[in-house]
C-alpha positions in Angstrom: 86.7 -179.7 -24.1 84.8 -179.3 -27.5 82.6 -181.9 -26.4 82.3 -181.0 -22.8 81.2 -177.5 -24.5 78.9 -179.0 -27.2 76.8 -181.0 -25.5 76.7 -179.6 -21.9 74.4 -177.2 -22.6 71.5 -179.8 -23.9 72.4 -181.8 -21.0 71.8 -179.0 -18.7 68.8 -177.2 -20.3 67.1 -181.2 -20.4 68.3 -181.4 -16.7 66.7 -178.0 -15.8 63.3 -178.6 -17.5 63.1 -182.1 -15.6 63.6 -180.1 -12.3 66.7 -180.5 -11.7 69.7 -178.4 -10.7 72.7 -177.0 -12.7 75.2 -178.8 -10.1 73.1 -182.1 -10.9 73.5 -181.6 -14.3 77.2 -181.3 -14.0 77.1 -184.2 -11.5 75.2 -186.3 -14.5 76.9 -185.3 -17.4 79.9 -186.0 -16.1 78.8 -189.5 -15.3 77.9 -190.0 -19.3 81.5 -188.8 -19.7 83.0 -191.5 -17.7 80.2 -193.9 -19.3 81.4 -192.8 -23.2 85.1 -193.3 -22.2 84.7 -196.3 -20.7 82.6 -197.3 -23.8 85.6 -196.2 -26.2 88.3 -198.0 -24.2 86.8 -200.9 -24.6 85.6 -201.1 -28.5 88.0 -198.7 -29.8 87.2 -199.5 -33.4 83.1 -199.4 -33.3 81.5 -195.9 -34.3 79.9 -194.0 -31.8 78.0 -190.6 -32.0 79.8 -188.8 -29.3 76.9 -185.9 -29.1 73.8 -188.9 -29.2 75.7 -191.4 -26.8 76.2 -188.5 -24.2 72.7 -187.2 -24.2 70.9 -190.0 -24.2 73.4 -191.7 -21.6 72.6 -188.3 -19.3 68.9 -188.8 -20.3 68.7 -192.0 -19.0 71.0 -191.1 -15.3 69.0 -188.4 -14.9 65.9 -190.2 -15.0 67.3 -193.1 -13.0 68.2 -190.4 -10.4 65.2 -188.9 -10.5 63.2 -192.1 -10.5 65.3 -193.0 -7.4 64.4 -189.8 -5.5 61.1 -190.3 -6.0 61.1 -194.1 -4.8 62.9 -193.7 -1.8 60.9 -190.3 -0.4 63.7 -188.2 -0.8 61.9 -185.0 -2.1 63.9 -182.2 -2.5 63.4 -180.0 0.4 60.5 -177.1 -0.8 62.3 -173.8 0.1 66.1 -175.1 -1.6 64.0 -176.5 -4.7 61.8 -173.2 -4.6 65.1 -171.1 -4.1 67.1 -173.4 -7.2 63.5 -172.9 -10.0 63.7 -169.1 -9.0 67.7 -168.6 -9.9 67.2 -170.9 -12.9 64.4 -168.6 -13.8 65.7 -165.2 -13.0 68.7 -166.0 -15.0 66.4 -167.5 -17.8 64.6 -164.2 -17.7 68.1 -162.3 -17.9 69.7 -164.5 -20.7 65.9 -163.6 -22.6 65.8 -159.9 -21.6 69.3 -159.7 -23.2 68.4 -161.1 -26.2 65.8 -159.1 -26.9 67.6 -155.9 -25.9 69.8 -156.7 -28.9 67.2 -156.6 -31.3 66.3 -152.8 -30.5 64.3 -151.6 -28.3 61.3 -151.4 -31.0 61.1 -154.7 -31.4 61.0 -155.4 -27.7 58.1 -153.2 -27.6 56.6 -154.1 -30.5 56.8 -157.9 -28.9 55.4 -157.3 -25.7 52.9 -155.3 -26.9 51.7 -158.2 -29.3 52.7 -161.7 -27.6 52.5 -160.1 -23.7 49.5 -157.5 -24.0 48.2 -159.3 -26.4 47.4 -156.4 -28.6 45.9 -157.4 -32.4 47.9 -156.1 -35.4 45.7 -153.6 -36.3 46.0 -151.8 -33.2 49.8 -152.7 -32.9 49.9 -150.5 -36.7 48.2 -147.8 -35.2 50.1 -147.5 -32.1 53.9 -148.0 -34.2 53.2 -146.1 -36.9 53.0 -149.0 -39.4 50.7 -148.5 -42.6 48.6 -151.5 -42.0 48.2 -154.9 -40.2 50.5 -156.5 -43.0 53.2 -154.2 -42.5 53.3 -154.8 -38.6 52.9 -158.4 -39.4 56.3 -158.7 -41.0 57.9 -156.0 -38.6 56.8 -158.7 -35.9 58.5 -161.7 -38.0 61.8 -159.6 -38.5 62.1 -158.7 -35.0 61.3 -162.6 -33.9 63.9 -163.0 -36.7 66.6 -160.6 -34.7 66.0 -162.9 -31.6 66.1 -166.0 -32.9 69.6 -165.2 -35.1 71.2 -163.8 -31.2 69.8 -167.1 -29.6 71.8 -169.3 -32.0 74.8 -167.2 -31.7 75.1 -166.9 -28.8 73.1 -170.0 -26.8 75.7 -172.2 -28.5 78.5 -171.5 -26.8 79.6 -172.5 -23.4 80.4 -168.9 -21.9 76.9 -167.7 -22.5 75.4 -170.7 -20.9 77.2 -169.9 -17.5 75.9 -166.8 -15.9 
């Protein structure tokens, strides 16, 4: 179960960037799974790296899969692959707006207004209330700081990766 929780979540996030679905990258890393004990069973002595093997076993499936897809002309049909980017998205965009929720409601403005408006630091001071550029500067950094500290607290664990 440690394992299954430790490395799902790369198997799935590589999965979903390559296209494909969360049920696909179940389907996948489960096949590693069977691939790893199979592997164990029969050299029980030689050294594996559980975490590498299993990745780069699902790696390779899901390619082969994929590769497979594409060979035969079985595209996925438009509207359910439209439909499956959009959930994966939307909860993406949930799972983010969370995270920045946590580090205050300043810092989410004071992000969107620099990285989404694209507003320069100087004016970003002058709207906040900051003192200069250099003071919004590192107002900006701890914020990102907030976010990124949430993310590997809370990406890392198996409950937060299923919405």
């Amino acid at each position: 179960m440690q394992l299954y929780q430790r490395v799902f979540p790369i198997v799935a996030r590589y999965v979903s960037k390559m296209g494909g679905s969360f049920e696909e990258a179940k389907d996948v890393f489960q096949d590693a799974l069977v691939a790893y004990y199979e592997k164990i069973i029969v050299s029980p002595d030689a050294l594996y790296n559980d975490s590498g093997y299993l990745v780069g076993t699902s790696k390779n499936l899901w390619l082969k899969r994929y590769k497979q897809k594409d060979l035969h002309g079985l595209p996925l049909d438009l509207n359910q692959s439209d439909v499956a980017i959009e959930d994966e998205n939307s909860l993406s965009n949930k799972r983010l707006f969370r995270f920045l929720e946590m580090a205050g409601r300043k810092c989410m403005e004071l992000l969107k207004a620099f990285y989404y408006d694209r507003m320069p630091l100087h004016e970003i001071a002058d709207e906040f209330g900051y003192s200069g550029t250099r003071s919004a500067t590192v107002q900006k950094y701890k914020c990102l700081e907030k976010v990124r500290n949430t993310v590997k607290e809370k990406a890392l664990t198996y409950d937060d990766f299923m919405d």
